[in-house]
KOLKOLVEX-491403 format. One record per atom (N, C-alpha, C): x, y, z; residue number from 1; atom name. Coordinates in steps of 0.001 Angstrom, whole numbers, plus 500000, padded with zeros to 6 digits. Layout:
<recs>
<rec><east>X</east><north>Y</north><up>Z</up><pos>NUM</pos><site>CA</site></rec>
...
</recs>
This chain:
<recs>
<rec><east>500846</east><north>498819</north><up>500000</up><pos>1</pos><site>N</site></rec>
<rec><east>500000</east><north>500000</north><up>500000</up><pos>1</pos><site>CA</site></rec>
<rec><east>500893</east><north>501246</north><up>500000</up><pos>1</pos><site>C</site></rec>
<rec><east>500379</east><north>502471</north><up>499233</up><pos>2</pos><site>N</site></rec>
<rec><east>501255</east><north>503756</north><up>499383</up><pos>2</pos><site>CA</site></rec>
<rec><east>500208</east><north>504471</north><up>500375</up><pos>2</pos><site>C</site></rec>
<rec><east>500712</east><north>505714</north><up>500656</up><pos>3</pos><site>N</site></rec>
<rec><east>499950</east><north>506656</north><up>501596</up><pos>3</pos><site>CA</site></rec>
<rec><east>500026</east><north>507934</north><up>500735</up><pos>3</pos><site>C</site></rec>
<rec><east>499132</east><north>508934</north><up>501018</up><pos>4</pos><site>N</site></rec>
<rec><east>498512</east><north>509722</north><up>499784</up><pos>4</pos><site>CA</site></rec>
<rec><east>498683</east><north>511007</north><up>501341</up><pos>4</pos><site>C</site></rec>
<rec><east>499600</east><north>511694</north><up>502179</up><pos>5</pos><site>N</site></rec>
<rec><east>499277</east><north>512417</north><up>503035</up><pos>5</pos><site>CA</site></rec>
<rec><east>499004</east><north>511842</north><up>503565</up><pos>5</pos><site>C</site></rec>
<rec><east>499428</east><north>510047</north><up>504150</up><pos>6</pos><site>N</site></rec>
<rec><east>499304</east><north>509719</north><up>505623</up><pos>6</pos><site>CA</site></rec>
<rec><east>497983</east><north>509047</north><up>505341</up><pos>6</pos><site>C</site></rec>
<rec><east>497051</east><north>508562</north><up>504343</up><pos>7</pos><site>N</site></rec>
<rec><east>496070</east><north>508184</north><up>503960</up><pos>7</pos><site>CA</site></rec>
<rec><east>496200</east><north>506970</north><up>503011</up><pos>7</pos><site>C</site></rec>
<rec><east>495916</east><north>505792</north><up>503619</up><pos>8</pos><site>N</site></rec>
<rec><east>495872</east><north>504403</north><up>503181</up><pos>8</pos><site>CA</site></rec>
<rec><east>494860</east><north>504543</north><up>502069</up><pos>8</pos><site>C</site></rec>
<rec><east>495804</east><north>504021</north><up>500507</up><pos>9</pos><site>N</site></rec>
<rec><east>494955</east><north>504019</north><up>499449</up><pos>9</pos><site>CA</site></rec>
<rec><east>495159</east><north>502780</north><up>498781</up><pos>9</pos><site>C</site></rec>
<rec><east>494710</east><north>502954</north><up>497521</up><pos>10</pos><site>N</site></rec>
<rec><east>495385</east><north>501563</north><up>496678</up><pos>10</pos><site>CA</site></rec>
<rec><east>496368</east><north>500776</north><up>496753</up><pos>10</pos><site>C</site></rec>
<rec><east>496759</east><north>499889</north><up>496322</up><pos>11</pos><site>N</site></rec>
<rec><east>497947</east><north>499601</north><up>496305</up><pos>11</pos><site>CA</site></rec>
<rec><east>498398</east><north>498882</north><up>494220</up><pos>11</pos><site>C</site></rec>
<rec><east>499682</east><north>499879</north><up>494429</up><pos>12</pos><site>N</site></rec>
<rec><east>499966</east><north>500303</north><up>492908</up><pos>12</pos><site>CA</site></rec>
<rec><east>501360</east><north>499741</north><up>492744</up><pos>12</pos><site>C</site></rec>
<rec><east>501346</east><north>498515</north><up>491973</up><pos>13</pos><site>N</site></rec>
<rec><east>502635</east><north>497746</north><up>491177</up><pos>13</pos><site>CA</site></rec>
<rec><east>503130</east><north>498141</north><up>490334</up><pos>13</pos><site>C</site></rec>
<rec><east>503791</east><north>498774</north><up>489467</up><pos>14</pos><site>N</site></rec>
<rec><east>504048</east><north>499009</north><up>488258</up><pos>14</pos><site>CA</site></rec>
<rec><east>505581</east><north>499141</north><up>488171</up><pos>14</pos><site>C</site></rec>
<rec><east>505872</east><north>498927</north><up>486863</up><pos>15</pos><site>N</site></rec>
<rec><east>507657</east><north>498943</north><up>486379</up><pos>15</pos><site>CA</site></rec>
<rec><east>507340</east><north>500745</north><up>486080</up><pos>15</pos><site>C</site></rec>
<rec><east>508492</east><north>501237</north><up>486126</up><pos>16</pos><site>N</site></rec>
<rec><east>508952</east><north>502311</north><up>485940</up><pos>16</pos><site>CA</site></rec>
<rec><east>508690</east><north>502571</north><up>484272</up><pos>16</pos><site>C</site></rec>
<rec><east>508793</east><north>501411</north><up>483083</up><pos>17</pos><site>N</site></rec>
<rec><east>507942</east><north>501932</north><up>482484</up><pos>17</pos><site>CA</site></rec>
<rec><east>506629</east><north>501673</north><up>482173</up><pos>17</pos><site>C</site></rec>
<rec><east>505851</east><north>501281</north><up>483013</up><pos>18</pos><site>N</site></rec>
<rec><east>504590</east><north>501110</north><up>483117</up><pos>18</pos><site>CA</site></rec>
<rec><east>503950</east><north>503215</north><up>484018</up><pos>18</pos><site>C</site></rec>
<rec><east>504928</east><north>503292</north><up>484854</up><pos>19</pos><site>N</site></rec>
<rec><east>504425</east><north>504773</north><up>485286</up><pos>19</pos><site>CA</site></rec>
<rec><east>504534</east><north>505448</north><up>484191</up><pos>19</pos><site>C</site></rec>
<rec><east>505348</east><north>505152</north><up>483488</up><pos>20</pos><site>N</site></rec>
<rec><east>505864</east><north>506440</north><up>482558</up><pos>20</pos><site>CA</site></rec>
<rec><east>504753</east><north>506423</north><up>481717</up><pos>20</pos><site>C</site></rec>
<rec><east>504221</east><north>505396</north><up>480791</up><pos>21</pos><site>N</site></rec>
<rec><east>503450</east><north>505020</north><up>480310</up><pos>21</pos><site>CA</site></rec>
<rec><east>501956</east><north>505715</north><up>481087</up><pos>21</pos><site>C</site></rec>
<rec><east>501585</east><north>505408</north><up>482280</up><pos>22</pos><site>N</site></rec>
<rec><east>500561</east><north>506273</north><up>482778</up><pos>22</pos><site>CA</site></rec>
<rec><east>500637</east><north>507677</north><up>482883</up><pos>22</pos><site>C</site></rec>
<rec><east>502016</east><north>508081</north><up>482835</up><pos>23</pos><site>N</site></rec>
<rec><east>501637</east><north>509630</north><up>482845</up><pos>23</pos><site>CA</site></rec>
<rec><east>501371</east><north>510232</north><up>481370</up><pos>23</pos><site>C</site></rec>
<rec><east>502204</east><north>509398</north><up>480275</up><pos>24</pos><site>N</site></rec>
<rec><east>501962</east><north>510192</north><up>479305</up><pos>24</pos><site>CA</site></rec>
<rec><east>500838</east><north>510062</north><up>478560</up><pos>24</pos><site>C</site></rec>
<rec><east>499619</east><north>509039</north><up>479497</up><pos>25</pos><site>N</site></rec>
<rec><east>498645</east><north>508802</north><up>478785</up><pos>25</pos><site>CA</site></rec>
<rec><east>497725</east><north>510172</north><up>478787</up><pos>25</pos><site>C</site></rec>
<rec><east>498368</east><north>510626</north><up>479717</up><pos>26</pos><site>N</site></rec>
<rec><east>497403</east><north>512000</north><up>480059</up><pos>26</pos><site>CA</site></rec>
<rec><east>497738</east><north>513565</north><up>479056</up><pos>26</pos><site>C</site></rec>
<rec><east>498533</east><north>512878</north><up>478949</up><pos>27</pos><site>N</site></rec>
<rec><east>498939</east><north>514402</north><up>477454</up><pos>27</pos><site>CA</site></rec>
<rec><east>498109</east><north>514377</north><up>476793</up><pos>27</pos><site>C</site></rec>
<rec><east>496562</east><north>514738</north><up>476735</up><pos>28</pos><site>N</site></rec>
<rec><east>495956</east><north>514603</north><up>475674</up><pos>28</pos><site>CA</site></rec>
<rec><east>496179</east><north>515997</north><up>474614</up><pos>28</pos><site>C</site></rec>
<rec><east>496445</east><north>516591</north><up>474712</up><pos>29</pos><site>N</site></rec>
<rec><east>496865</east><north>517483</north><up>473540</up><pos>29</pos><site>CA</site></rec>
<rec><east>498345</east><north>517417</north><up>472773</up><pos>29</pos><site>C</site></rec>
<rec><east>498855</east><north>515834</north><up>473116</up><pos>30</pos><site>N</site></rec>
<rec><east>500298</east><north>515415</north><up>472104</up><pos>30</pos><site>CA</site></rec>
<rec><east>501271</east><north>516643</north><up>472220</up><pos>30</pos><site>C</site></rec>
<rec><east>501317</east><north>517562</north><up>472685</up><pos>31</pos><site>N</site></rec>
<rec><east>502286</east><north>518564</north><up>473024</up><pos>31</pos><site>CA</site></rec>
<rec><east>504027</east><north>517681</north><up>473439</up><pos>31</pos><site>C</site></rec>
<rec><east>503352</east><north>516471</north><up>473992</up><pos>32</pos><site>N</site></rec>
<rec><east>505076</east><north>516258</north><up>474863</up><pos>32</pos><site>CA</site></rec>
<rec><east>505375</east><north>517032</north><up>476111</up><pos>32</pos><site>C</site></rec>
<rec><east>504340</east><north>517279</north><up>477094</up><pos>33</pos><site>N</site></rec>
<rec><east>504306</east><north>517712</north><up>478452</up><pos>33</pos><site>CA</site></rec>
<rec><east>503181</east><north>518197</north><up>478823</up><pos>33</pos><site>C</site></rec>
<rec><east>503320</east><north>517926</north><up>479844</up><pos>34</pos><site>N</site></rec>
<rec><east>501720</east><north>517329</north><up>481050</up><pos>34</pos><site>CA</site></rec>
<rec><east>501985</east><north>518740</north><up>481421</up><pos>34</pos><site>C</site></rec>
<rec><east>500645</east><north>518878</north><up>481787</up><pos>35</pos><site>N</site></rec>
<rec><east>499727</east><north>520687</north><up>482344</up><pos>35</pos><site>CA</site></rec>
<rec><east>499526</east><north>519626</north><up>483492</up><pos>35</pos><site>C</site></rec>
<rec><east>498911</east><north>521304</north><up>484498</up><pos>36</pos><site>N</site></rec>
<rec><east>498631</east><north>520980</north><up>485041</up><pos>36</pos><site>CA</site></rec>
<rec><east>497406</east><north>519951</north><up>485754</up><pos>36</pos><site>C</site></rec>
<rec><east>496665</east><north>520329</north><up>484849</up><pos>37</pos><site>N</site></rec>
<rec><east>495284</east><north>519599</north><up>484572</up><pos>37</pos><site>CA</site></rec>
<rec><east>495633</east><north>518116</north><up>484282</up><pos>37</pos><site>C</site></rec>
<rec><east>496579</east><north>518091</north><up>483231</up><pos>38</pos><site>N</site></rec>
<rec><east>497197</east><north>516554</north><up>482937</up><pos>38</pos><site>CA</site></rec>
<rec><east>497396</east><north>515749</north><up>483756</up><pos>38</pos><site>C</site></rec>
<rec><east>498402</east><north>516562</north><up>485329</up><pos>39</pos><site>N</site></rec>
<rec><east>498912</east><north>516095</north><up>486093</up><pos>39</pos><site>CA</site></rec>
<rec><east>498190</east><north>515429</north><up>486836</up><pos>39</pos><site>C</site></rec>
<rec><east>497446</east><north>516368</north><up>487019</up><pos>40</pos><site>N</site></rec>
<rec><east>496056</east><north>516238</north><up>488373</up><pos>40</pos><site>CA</site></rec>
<rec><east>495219</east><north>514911</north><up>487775</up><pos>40</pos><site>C</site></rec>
<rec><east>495098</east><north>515072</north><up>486806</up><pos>41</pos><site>N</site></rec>
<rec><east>494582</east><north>513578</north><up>485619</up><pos>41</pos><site>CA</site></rec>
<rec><east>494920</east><north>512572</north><up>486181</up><pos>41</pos><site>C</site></rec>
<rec><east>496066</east><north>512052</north><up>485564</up><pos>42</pos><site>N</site></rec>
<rec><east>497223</east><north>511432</north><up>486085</up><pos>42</pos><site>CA</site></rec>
<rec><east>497458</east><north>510336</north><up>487406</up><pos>42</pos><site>C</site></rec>
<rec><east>497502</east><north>511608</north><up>488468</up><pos>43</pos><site>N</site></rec>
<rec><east>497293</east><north>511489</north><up>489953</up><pos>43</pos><site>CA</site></rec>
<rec><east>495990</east><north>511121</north><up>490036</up><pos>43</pos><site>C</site></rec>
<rec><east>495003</east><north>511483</north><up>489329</up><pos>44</pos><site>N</site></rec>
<rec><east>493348</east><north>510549</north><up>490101</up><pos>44</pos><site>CA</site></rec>
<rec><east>493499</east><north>509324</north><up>489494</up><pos>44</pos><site>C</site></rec>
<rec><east>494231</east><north>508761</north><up>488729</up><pos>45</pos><site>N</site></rec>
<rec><east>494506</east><north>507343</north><up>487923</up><pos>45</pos><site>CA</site></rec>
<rec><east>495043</east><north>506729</north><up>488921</up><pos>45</pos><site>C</site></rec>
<rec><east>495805</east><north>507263</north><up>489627</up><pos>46</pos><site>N</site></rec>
<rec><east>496767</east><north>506436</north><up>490524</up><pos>46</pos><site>CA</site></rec>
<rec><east>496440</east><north>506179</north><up>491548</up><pos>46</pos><site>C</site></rec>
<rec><east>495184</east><north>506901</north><up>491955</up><pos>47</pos><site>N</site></rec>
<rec><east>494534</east><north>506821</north><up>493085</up><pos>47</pos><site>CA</site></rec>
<rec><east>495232</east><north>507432</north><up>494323</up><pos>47</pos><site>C</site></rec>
<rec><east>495648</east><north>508757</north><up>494057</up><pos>48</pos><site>N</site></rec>
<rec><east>495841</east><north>509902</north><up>494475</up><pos>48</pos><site>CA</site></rec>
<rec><east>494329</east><north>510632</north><up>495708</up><pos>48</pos><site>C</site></rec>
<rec><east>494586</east><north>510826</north><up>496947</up><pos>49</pos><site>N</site></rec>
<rec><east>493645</east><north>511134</north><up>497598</up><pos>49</pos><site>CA</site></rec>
<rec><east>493232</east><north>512717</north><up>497333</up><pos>49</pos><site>C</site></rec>
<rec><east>494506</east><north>513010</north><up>497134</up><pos>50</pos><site>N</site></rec>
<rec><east>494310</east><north>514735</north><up>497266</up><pos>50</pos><site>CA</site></rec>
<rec><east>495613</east><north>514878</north><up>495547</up><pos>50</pos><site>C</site></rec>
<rec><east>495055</east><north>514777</north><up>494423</up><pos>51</pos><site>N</site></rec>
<rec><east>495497</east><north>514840</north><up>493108</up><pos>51</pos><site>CA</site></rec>
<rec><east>495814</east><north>516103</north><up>492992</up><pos>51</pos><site>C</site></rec>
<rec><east>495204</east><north>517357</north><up>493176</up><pos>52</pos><site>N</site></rec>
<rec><east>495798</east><north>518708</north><up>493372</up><pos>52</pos><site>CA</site></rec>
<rec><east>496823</east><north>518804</north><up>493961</up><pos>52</pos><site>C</site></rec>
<rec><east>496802</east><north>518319</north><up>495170</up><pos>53</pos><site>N</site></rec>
<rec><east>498254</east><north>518662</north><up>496050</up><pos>53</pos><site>CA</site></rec>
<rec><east>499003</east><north>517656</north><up>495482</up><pos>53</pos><site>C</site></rec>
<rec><east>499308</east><north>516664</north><up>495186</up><pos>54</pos><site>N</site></rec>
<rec><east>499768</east><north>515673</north><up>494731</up><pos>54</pos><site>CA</site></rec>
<rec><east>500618</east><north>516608</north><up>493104</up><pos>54</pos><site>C</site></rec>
<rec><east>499990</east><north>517096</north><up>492264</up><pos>55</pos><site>N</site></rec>
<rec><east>500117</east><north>518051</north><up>491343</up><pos>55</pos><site>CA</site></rec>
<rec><east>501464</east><north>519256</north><up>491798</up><pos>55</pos><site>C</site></rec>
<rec><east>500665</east><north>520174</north><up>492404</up><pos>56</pos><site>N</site></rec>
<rec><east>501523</east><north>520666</north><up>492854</up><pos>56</pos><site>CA</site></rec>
<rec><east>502479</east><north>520608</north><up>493383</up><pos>56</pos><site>C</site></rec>
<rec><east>502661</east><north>519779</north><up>494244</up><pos>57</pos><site>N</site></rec>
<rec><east>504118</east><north>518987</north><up>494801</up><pos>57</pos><site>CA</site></rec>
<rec><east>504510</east><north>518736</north><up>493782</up><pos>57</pos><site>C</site></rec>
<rec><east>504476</east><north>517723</north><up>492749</up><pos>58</pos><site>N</site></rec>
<rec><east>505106</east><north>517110</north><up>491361</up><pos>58</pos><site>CA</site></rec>
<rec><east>505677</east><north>518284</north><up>490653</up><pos>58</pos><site>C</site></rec>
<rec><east>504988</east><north>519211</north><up>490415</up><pos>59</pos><site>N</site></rec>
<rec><east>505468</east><north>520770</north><up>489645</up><pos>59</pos><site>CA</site></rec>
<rec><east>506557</east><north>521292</north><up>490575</up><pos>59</pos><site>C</site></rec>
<rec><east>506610</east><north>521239</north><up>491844</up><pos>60</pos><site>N</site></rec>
<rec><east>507782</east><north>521972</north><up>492600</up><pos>60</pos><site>CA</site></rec>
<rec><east>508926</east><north>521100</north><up>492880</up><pos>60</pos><site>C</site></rec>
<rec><east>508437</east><north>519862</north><up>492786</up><pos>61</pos><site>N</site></rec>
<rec><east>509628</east><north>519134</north><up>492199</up><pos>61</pos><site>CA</site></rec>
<rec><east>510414</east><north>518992</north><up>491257</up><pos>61</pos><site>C</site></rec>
<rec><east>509820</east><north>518653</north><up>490110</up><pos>62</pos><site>N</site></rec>
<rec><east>509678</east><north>518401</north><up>488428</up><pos>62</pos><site>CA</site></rec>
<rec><east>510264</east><north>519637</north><up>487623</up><pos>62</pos><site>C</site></rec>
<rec><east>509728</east><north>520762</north><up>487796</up><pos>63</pos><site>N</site></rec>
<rec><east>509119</east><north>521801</north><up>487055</up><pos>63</pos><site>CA</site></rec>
<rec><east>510484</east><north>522608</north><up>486882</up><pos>63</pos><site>C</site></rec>
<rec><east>511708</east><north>522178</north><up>486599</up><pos>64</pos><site>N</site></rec>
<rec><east>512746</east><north>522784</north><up>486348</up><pos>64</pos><site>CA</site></rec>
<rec><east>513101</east><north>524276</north><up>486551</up><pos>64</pos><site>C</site></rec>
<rec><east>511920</east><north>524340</north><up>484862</up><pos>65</pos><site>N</site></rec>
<rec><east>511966</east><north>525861</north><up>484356</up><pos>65</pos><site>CA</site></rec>
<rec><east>511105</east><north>526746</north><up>484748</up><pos>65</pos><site>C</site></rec>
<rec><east>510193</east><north>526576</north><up>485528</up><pos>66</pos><site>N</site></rec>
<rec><east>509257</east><north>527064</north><up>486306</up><pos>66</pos><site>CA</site></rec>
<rec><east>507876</east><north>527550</north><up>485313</up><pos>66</pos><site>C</site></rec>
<rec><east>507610</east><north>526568</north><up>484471</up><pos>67</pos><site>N</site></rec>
<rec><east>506657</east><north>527025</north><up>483457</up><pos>67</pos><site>CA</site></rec>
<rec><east>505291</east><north>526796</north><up>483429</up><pos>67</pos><site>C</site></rec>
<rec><east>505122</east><north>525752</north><up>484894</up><pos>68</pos><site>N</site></rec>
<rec><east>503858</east><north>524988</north><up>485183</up><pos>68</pos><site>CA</site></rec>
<rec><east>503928</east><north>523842</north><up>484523</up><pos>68</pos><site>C</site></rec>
<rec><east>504688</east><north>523343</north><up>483547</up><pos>69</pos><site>N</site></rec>
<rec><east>504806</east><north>521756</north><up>482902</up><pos>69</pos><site>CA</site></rec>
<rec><east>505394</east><north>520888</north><up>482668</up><pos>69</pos><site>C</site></rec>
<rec><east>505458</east><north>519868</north><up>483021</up><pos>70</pos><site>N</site></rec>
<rec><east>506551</east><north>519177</north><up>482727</up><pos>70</pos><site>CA</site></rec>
<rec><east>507001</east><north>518429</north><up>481676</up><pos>70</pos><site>C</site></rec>
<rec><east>507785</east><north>519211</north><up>480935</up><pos>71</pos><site>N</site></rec>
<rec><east>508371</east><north>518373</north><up>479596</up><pos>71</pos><site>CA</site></rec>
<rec><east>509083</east><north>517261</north><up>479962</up><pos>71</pos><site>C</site></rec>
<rec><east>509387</east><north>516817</north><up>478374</up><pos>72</pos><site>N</site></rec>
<rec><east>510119</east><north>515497</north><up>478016</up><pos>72</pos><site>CA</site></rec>
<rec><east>511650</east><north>515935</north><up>478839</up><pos>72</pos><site>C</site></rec>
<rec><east>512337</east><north>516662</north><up>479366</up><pos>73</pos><site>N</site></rec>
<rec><east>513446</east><north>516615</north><up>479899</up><pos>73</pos><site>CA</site></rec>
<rec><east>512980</east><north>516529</north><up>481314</up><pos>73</pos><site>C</site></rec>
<rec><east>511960</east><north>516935</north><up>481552</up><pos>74</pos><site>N</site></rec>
<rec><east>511358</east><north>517583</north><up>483378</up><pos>74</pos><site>CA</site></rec>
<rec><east>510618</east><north>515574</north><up>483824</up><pos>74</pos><site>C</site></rec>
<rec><east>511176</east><north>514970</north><up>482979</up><pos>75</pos><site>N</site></rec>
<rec><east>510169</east><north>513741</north><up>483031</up><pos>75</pos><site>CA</site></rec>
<rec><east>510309</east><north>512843</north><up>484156</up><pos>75</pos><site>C</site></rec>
<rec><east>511911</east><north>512409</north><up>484194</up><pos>76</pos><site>N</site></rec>
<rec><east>512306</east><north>511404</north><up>484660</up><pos>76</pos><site>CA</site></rec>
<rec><east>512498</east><north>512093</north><up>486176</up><pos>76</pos><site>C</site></rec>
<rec><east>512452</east><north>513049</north><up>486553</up><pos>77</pos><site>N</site></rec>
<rec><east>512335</east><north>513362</north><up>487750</up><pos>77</pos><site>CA</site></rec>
<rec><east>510426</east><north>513749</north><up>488367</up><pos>77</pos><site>C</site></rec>
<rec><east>509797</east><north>513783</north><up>487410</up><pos>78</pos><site>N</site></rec>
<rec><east>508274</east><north>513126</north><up>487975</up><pos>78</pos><site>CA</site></rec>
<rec><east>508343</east><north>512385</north><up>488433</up><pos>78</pos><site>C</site></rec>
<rec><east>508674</east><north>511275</north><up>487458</up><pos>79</pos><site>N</site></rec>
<rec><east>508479</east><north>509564</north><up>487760</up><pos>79</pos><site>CA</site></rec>
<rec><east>509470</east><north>509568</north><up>489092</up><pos>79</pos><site>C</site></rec>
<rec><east>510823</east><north>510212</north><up>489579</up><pos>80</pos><site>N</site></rec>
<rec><east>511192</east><north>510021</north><up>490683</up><pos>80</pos><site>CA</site></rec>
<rec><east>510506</east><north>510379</north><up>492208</up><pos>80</pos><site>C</site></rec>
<rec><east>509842</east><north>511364</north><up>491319</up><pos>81</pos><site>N</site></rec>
<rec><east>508592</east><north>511795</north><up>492881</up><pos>81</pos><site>CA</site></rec>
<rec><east>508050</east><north>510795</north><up>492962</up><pos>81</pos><site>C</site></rec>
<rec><east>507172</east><north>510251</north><up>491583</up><pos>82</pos><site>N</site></rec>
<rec><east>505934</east><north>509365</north><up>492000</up><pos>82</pos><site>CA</site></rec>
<rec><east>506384</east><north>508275</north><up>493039</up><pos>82</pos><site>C</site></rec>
<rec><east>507775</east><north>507708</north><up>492275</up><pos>83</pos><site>N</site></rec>
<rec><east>508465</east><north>506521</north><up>493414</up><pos>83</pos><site>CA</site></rec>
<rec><east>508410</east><north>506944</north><up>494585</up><pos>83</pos><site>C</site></rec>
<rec><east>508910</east><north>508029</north><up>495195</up><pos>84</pos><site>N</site></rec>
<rec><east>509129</east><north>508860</north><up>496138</up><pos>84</pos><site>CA</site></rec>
<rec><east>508046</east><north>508882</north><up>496794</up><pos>84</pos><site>C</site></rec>
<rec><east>506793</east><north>509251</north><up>496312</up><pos>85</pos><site>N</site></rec>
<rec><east>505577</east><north>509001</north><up>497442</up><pos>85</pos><site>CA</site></rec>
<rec><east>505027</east><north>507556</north><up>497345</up><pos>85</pos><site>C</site></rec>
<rec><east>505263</east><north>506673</north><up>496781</up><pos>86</pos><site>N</site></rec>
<rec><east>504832</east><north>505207</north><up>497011</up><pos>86</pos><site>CA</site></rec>
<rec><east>504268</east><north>504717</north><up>495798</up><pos>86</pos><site>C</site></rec>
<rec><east>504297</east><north>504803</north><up>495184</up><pos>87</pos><site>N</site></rec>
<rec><east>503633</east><north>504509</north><up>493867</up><pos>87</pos><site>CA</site></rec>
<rec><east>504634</east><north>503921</north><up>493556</up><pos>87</pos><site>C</site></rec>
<rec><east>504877</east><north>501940</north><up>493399</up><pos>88</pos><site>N</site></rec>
<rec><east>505753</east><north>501354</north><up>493440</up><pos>88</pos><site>CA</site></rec>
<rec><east>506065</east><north>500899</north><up>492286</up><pos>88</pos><site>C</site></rec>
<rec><east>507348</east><north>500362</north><up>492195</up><pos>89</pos><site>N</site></rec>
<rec><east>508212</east><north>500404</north><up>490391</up><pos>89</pos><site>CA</site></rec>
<rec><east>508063</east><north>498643</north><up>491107</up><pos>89</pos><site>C</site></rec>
<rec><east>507770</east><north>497524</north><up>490623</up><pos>90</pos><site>N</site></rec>
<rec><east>508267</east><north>496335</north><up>490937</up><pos>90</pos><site>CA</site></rec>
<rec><east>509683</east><north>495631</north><up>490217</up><pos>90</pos><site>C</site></rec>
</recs>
C-alpha cells in the first residue's frame, strides 16, 4: 500500500515503464508535456487522495523551468517523485 498524506489508498505495482506510460497517457493534447490539469489527471489514475496537492508537489519538484509543465526533459524526475511518494516500480 502507498499513503497519499498519511492516507491508506490503493495499492499500485508498476515497472517504471509502466508509470511512465501512465503519465503520458494524460497528454491529451500530444504537446510532449503534462499541464497541470494533465497532472492532476494522472494522479486521480493512481489513486491519488488529494490529486491537486499531489500536482503541485510534482510541479515543485519536476518543474525545472518554472513554466507549470513538465516536459520530456522535466520527466524522469516526475516519475522520481511518483516513486518517492509510494507509487511502486516492481
Amino acid at each position: 500500500m502507498f499513503t497519499d498524506k498519511g492516507l491508506k489508498t490503493t495499492k499500485v505495482n508498476l515497472t517504471e515503464e509502466q508509470l511512465k506510460a501512465q503519465f503520458w497517457q494524460f497528454d491529451t493534447d500530444g504537446d510532449r508535456r503534462l499541464s497541470k490539469q494533465e497532472l492532476n489527471n494522472a494522479f486521480s489514475s493512481l489513486g491519488s487522495s488529494f490529486p491537486a496537492w499531489r500536482t503541485w508537489q510534482a510541479l515543485c519538484h519536476a518543474d525545472e523551468n518554472g513554466d507549470g509543465y513538465i516536459n520530456e526533459k522535466e520527466f524522469d524526475e516526475l516519475v522520481k517523485y511518483a516513486v518517492k511518494c509510494g507509487y511502486a516500480i516492481s
